[in-house]
N, C-alpha and C positions, 0 to 999 in steps of 0.2 A: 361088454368087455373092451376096454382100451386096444388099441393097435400095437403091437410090438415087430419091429422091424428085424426081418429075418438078418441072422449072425452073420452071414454069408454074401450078404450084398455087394463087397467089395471086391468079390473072387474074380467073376468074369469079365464084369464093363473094363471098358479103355479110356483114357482121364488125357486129354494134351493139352499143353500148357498153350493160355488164351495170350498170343501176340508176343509183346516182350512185356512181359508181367508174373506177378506171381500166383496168378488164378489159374487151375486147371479144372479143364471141362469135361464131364462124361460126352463121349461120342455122340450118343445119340442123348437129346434134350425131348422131353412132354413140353406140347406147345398147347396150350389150353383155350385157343383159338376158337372151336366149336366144341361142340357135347360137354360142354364145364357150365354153362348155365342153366338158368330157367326150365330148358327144354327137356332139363337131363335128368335123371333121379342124383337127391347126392349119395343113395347106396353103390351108384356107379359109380359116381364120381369118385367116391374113395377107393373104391375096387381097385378103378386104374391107378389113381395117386399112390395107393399102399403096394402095390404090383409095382411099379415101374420104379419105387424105392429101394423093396426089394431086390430088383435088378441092376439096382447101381447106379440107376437115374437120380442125380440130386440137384440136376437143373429143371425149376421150370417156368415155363415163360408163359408173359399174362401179357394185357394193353389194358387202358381203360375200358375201352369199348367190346372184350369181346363179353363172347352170351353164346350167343341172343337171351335176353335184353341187355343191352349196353351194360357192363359195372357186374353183372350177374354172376360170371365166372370167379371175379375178384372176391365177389361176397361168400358165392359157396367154397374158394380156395380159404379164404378167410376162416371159418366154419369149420372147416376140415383141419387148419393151426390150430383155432382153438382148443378143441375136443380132443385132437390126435398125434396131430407133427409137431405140437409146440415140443417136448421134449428133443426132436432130434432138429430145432431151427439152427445150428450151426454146422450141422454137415449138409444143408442144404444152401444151394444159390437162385433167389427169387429174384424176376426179373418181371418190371414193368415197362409202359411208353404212356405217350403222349403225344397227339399231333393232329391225328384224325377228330370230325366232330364228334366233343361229346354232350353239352349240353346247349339250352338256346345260348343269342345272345350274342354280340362281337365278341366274346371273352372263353369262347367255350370251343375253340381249334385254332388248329395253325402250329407258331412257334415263339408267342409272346413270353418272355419272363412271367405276367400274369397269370395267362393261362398253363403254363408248366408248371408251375409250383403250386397253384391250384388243384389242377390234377391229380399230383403226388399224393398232396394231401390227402384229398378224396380218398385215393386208392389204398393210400397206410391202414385209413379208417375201415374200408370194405374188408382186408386181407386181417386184419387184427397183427398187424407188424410196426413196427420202431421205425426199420428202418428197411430196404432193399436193397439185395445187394447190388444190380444194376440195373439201372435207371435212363432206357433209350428217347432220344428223337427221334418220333416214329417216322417222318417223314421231313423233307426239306418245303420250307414252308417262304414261299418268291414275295410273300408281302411282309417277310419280318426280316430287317438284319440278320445275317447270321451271328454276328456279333454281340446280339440281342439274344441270342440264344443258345449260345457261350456262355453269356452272361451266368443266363438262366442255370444252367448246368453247373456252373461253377458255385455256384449260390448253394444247390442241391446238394451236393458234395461239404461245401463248409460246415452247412446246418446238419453234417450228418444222414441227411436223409436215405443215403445212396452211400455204395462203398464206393462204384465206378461208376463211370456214363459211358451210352455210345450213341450212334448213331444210326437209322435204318431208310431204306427205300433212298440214299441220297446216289446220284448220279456220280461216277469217278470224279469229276473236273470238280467238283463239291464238296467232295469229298475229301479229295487231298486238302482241299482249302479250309474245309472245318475241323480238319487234324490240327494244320500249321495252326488256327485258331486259338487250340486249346491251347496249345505250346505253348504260343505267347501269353497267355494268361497262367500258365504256371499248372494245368490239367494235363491230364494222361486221356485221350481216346480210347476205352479199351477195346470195344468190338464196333463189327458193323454188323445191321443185319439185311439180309437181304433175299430175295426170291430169288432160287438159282438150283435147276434140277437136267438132267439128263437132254432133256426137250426144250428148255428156256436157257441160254447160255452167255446171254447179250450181257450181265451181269461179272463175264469175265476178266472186265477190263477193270470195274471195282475192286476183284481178287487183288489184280497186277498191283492195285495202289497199296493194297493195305498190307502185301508181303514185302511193297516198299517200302512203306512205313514201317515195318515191325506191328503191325494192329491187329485183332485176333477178328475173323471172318465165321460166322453164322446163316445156314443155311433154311430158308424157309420153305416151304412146299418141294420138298426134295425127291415126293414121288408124283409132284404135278398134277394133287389133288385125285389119286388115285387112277392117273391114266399110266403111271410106271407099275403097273400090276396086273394079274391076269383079269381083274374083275369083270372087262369087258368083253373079252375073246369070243363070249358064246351072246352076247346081246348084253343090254342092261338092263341089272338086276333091279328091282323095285325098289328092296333099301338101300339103291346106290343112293350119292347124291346128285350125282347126274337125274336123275329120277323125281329128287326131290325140288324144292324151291330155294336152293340157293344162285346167289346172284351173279358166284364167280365161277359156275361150272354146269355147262347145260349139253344136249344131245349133240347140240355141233362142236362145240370141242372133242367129240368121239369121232374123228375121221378114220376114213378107208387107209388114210396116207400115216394116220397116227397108229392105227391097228396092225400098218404092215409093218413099222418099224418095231413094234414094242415084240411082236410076236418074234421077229427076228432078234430082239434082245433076249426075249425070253428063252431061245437057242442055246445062249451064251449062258446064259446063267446057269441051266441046267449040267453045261459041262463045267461048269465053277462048283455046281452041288448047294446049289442057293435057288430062292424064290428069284423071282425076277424085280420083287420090292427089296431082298437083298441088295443086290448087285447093283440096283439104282442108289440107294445108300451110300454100299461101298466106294463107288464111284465119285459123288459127290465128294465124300470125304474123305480124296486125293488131294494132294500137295498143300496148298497154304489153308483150306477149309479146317476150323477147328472143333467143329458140331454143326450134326442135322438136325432140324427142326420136327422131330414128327407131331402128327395128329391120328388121334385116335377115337374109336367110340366104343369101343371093351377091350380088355384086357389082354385078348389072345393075338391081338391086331399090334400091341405093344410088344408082346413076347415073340411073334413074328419077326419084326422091324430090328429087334435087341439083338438075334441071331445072327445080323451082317455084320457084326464084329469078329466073328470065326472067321470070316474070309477080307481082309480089308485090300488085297495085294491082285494086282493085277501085273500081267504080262505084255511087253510093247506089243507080241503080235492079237493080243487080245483091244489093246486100245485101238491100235487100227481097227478093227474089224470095225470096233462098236464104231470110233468115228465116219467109217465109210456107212453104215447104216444111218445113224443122223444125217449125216449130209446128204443121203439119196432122197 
């Protein structure tokens, strides 16, 4: 039996308009990161996909590279258009990149025009789509022009491929420059994306530019890969991923120094009447942030995370507190 998308999807999420544009974003974005590949069932994978629709979610965000195996999540996102979402592909916003390695070869990373429009390509083919609506530099890439990668983007954009472009992982002082970039060629920058949570904050100077610019701000790992939640409080659990074999989160990111602060977060949230993965959310996505990036590996994990839009409002004596707990 086909998927039919519950009537009511629209009721509760929250939608902000992305920069100075006419795109608005659900608050909270599926990032299909991990558990979208190979690794995954696609009876999950659609679980979550048709769940997080349901709830309002009509962002979601892909790369060449994620999986595990490289391309795999794009394929089974692909899979799941065909068979299911093609019907509602215009009240969704798919978002791919490019930047990081994806195949052998000088031609297969970085930020060459060759390898961007490459890529794309690839990726239309994996996802069974025309066209995406936006289309990032995943990373700033010191051996290509950036102007070379302007280029690229603008190209993107002509032929269609892409509604918008933006930009991720680039440094402020980069940033501002590959804004002024598009400009002068006649583009719009719509978003950046960037890693930026509770515990990681070095990214705030990024913010400052792109609320300068009018440019809509995207948050990736906004509960710092699961150390903004109680998972750890009692030990780690087995199917953490801390537990497991990935390469960007291991038992020493689990410090005495990181446990004293979250537990202490988790204080706060409790008199907010939220999880402690709420109020990590909520927080992020204060002032110029215009979506968090979650990840997920079933569906209740998503319906959790969806909840911090009941409470988005904090109180100055509340911000203090949390910032005197970071800084300790």
């Amino acid at each position: 039996m086909s998927y039919v998308a519950d009537k009511n999807r629209y009721q509760e999420m929250k939608y902000n308009r992305c920069g100075k544009s006419g795109l608005l974003l659900p608050a909270i974005t599926l990032g299909l990161w991990h558990n979208f590949g190979d690794e995954n069932s696609l009876a999950n994978v659609k679980e979550m996909l048709f769940g997080a629709f349901d709830m309002g979610i009509t962002h979601f965000d892909l790369a060449n590279n994620y999986g595990p195996s490289a391309g795999s999540a794009e394929s089974n996102f692909g899979e799941v258009m065909r068979t299911d979402l093609k019907p509602y592909r215009d009240e969704l916003v798919i978002s791919t990149k490019a930047g990081y390695g994806m195949w052998e070869g000088p031609y297969g990373d970085g930020g060459s025009k060759k390898y961007l429009i490459s890529s794309l390509d690839q990726s239309l083919k994996r996802m069974n789509l025309e066209y995406v609506d936006i289309f990032y530099h995943h990373r700033r890439d010191p051996e290509t022009p950036m102007e070379e990668t302007v280029e690229a983007l603008k190209s993107i954009l002509d032929q269609g491929k892409a509604l918008y472009v933006g930009i991720s992982n680039y440094n402020a002082e980069d940033t501002k420059t590959m804004i002024q970039l598009m400009r002068q060629v006649g583009i719009r920058c719509l978003i950046h994306q960037m890693f930026y949570n509770m515990l990681e904050r070095h990214n705030e100077k990024v913010i400052d530019v792109l609320e300068q610019e009018q440019v809509g701000a995207i948050a990736f790992s906004p509960l710092a890969q699961g150390r903004l939640t109680n998972k750890y409080f009692n030990g780690i659990p087995a199917d953490s991923r801390v537990a497991g074999t990935s390469p960007f989160l291991n038992k020493d990111g689990i410090t005495d120094d990181i446990l004293k602060k979250t537990k202490a977060l988790n204080d706060i949230a409790k008199n907010r009447g939220q999880s402690l993965s709420q109020m990590a959310l909520a927080w992020t996505l204060r002032g110029h942030v215009t979506s968090v990036i979650i990840g997920a590996s079933k569906l209740s994990q998503i319906k959790e995370n969806v909840g911090a839009i009941q409470n988005l409002e904090f109180t100055a004596e509340e911000l203090q507190t949390i910032d005197k707990i970071l800084e300790g």
